[in-house]
N, C-alpha and C positions, 0 to 999 in steps of 0.2 A: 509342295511335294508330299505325296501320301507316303508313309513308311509301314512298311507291313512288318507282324513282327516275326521272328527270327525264330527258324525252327528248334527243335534243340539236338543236340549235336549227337549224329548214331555212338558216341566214345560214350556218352552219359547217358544215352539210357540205357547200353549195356549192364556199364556197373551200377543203376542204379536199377536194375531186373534181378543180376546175377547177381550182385552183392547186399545191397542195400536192404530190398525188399523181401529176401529170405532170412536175413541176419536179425529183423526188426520183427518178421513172422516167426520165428523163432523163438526171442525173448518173449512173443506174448503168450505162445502157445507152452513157452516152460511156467510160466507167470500162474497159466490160467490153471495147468496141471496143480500146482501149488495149493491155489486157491480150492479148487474141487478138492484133491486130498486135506484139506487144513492145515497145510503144514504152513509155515513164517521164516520167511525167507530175512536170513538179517540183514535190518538195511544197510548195513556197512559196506557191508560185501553185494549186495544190489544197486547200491549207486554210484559206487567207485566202477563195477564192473562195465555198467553201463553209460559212465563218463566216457571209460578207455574205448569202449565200442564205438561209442560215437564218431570218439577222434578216428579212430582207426576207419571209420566208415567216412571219413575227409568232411564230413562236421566241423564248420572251424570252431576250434576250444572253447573260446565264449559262449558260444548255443553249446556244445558241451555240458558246459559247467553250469550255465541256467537251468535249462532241460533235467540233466540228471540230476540236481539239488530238488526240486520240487515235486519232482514222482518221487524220489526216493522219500521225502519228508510227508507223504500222503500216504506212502504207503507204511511210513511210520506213525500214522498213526495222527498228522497233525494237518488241519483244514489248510485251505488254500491259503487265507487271511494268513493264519498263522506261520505257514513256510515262508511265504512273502516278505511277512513280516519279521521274519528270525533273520534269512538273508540280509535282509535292508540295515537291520541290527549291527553285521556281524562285516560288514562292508567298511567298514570308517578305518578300522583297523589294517586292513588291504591297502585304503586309501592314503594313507598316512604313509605305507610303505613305500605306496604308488607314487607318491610324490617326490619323496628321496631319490626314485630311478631317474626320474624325469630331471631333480636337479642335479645327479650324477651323471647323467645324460650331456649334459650341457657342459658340464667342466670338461667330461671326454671329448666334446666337440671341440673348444676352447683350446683344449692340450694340441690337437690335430691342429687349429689354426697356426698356433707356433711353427710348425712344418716337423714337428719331432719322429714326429709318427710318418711321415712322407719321407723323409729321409732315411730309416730304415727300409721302408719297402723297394724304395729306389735302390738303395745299398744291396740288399736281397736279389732284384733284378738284373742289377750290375754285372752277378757272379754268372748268369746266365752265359751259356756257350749254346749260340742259336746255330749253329753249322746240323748238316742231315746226319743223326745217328748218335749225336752227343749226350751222355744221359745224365750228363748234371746230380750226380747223387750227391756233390759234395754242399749242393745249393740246397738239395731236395732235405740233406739230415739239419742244415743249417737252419734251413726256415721250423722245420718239428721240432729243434730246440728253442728257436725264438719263441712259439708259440707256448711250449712248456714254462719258461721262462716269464713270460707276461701274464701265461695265466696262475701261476703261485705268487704275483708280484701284487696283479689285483684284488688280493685278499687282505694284501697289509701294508706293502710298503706304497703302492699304488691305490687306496681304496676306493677303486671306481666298480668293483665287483663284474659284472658280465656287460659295463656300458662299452671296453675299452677292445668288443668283437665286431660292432660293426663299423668302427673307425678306423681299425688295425687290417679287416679281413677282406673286405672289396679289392682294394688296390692290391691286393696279394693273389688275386684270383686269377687273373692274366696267365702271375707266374706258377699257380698251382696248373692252372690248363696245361702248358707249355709242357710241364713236368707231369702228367698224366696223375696225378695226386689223387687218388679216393677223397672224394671231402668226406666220407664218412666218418675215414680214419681221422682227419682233422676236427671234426664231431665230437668223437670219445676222447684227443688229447684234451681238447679244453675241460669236457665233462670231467675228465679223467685227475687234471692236474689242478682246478679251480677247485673238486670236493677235496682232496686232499691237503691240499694248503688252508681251508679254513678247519678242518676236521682234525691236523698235526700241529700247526704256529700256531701258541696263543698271543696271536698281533691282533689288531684290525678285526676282521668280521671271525678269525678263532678265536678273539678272546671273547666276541660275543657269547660265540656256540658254546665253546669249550667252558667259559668260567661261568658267565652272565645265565647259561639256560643251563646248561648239562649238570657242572657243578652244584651250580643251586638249588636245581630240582632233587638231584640225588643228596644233599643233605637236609636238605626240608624235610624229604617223606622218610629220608631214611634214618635218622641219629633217633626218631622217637622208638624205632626197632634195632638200636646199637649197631646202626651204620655210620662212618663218619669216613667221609673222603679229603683230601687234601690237592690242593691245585696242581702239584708237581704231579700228582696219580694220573688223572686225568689224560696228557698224551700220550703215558708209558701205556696207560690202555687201549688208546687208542693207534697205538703203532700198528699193530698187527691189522686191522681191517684197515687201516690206507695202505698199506701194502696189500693188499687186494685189489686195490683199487689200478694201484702202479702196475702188478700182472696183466689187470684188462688191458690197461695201456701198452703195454708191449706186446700182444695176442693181437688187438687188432691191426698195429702197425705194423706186422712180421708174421703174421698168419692169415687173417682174416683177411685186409685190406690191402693187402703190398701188393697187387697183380694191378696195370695201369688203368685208368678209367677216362674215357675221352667226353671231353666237353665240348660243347660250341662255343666257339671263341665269339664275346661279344664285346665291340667298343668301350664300352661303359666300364668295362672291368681291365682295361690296358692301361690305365693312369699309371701306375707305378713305371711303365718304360714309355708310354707316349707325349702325356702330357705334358707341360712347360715347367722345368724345374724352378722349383719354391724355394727358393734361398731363406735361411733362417741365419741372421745375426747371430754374435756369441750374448748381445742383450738379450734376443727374447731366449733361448736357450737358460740363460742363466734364471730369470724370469718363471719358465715353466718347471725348472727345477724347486726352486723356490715357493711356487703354489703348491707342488706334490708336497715338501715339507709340511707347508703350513695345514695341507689339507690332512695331511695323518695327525699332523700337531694337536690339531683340534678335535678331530674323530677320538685321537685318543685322552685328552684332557675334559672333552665335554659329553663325550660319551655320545655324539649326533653326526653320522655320517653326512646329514643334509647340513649343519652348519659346517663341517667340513671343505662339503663341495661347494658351497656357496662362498665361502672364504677365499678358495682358491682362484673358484671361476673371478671373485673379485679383485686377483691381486693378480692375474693375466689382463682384465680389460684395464686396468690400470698403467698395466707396465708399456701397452703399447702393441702387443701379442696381437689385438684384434683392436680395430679403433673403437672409441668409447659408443660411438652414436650403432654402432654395428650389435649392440648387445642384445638388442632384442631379436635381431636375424639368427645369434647364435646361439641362444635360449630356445626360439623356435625350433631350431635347426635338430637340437637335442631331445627339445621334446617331442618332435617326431619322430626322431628314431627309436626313442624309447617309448613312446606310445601305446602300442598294441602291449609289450609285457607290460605296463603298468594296469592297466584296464584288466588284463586276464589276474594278474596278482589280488586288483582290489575284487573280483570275481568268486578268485580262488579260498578268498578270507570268507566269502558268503556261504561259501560252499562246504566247507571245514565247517563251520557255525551251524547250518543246516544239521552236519553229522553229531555234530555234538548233543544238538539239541533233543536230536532222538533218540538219544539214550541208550544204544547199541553196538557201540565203539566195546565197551566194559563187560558186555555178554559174548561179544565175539572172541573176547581175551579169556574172561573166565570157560566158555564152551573150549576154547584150545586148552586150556591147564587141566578142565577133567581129563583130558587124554593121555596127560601125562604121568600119571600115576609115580611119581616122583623119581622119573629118567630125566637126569639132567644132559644129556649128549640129544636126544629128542627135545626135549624144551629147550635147549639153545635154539636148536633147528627152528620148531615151529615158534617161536617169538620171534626170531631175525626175519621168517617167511611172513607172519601176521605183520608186524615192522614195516616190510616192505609193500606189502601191497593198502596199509593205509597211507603209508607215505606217497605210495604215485597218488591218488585221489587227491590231499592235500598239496603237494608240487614244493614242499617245503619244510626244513628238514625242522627249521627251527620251528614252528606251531607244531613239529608232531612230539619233542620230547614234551612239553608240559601234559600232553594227551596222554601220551605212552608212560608215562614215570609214578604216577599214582597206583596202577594195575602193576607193571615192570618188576618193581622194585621189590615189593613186598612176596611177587613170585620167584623170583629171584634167589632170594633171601629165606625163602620156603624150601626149594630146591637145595641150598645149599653152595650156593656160588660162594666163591670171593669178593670182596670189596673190586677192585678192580676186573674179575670177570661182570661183576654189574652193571659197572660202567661202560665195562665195552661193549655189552647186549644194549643196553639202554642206547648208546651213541652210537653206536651201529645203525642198528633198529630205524631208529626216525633219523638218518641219514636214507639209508637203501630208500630207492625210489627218487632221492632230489635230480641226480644224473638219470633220465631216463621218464619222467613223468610228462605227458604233456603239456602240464600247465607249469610246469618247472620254469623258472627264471636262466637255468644255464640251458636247457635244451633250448627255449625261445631265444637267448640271445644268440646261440653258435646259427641258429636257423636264420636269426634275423642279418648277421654278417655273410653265410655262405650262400644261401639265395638271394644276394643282391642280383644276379644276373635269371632268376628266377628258374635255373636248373637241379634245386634239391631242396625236396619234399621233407615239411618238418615230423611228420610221422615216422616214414620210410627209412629216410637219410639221418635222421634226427634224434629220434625217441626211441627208436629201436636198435641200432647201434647203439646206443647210451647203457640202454637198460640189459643189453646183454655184455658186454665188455666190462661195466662199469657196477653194476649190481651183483651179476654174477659171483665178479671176483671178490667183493669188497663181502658178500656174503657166507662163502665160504669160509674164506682167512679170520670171518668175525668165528666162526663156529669155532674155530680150530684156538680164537683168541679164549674164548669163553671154555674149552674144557681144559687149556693149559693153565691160566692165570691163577 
């Protein structure tokens, strides 16, 4: 049989006349403008911008993050060889991360064979009143507290980080259709209450942030200019921008997104009331509690999420949770769910690395402080806005304080802050942007759980609720942290 091929589809070439190809003529014709006048466009702010364009232009993040790393490191100034090569460089460290999700991945999986995680969504479903006209609010607040609940839970007492969305969130989607549920809104809870719980609890992945980078970096740079912080400062600074954070979250769920949204209801996502209940014993039960133990036990005595996870995925296949010879189905199982963010993470470390290397991160910070003329109510402002917008580029809050704190700290302290208004600029700062970036590890995870049935777009539905509910608020509240403190 001969197969002809396939024309392409009148939807795409639309947006790719009406959108694409003026968006792309655009950048070159501002580009070229540049070039004819001499001016030098900084590449910070030129390949971040041109990251976000991409995505926004349904680029998937990977070509994103290749593409705009290597024109922007040409046009800073460094040959092809050399971008390449800084990339490739700057990747291992990505990698390294990339494999912790993947073996986080797995223990999520593992948790879910238990049936712990089936049995809440069932339970969830249960409350359901399917009769014509019933509006289920008392299901609809129940399940946006579960979800608050698990995702502050993943930061510490749980430290599966954003694996524990797409094991938790499919089976749920049935009953979010049912309930006419915005997944947007459901978007900005998680974004909403996973930054906050690492950015307030010093447990699990806050004590990373909070002690391990934030603190560190601010008494490294700062004690040799008579700053010195203490670990208890640290959250009191940081209260006021997660409560920012928590505003977003009640805006969208009461303003923004409370009107109902209808979905297609598709098979694949009815498990929670169709499929054959999974009985779980009070052995594995007791078992999968027992792993989560061991698995904070260790995260926090050894300082290794990935020995963590792998301790506990060890002590579920053991207990009987999943038969022995099954382990590699459910290693795989996890590493493909976690796949695609591990690959954009190790991407996204290339891409950060690129930025670094061209030496224009530190001009973009210095060019905003001449403007400051030493208004400290303004340079809160524009370091929390400079903050954020290298933090979407990097998708990661933690690589952007050691960036940010060299430059931060010493202007700062010029200005005339507080020890604690420092801290909150600083961890503000390289937070703004993790909720809301496309190469973000929590906008990719809520994206990878609420598009199981392939009805929400990780830009659309994703990154941009994130970055306005969630950036927004956490940005303001930091300003208002930094002129009170």
């Amino acid at each position: 049989m001969n197969s002809s091929p396939s024309r392409p589809h009148p939807e795409h070439d639309a947006f790719l006349k009406r959108r694409v190809l003026p968006t792309l003529g655009l950048f070159v014709l501002i580009y070229g403008a540049a070039l004819a006048l001499d001016y030098h466009i900084n590449t910070a702010v030129l390949t971040i911008t041109l990251m976000v364009t991409l995505c926004l232009l349904k680029m998937p993040v990977a070509i994103a993050l290749i593409g705009a790393a290597l024109l922007g490191a040409l046009h800073g100034g460094l040959t092809m060889n050399e971008a390449i090569a800084t990339f490739n460089e700057n990747l291992l460290t990505g990698a390294q991360v990339g494999m912790t999700y993947v073996m986080v991945g797995a223990f999520a999986v593992a948790i879910a064979r238990s049936g712990l995680l089936d049995m809440l969504a069932r339970r969830i479903a249960s409350k359901l009143d399917w009769q014509e006209g019933a509006t289920n609010q008392g299901v609809k607040w129940s399940l946006f507290l579960t979800l608050m609940v698990a995702s502050i839970m993943s930061q510490n007492v749980v430290p599966v980080h954003i694996a524990f969305i797409p094991v938790l969130i499919p089976p749920l989607l049935g009953v979010m259709n049912r309930l006419k549920i915005d997944r947007r809104a459901v978007a900005c809870i998680l974004g909403c209450f996973i930054s906050a719980s690492y950015l307030l609890l010093p447990t699990g992945f806050g004590a990373i942030y909070l002690n391990e980078i934030l603190l560190s970096n601010v008494n490294d740079i700062g004690q040799p200019l008579g700053l010195s912080v203490t670990a208890a400062m640290v959250p009191q600074a940081m209260f006021l921008p997660v409560m920012g954070l928590l505003v977003g979250a009640v805006v969208c769920i009461f303003v923004s997104y409370r009107q109902p949204r209808e979905y297609q209801s598709v098979p694949a996502t009815e498990l929670a009331t169709d499929a054959p209940r999974r009985r779980a014993n009070a052995g594995q039960l007791l078992a999968t509690v027992l792993a989560i133990g061991a698995a904070l036990l260790c995260q926090l005595l050894v300082d290794s999420l990935l020995v963590g996870a792998l301790v506990g995925f060890v002590i579920l296949g053991m207990s009987g949770v999943f038969r022995w010879q099954e382990q590699d189905d459910v290693f795989t199982e996890g590493m493909r769910m976690m796949a695609q963010i591990a690959v954009i993470i190790t991407l996204a470390s290339g891409f950060s690395g690129v930025l670094g290397a061209t030496d224009e991160i530190g001009s973009l910070v210095a060019a905003t402080a001449e403007l400051l003329d030493g208004n400290m109510m303004l340079g809160a402002a524009l370091m929390l806005v400079v903050g954020l917008f290298i933090t979407i580029g990097f998708g990661d809050s933690f690589a952007s304080v050691p960036i940010l704190a060299p430059i931060y700290i010493p202007l700062a302290l010029a200005l005339g802050f507080s020890p604690m208004a420092t801290v909150a600029l600083l961890g503000a700062s390289a937070a703004l942007g993790d909720a809301g970036s496309p190469a973000s590890t929590i906008t990719l995870g809520a994206t990878a759980g609420l598009n199981a049935d392939g009805q929400h777009d990780h830009i659309r539905d994703s990154v941009i609720p994130m970055f306005l509910h969630a950036n927004l608020g956490m940005l303001l509240f930091a300003w208002v942290a930094a002129v009170m403190l």
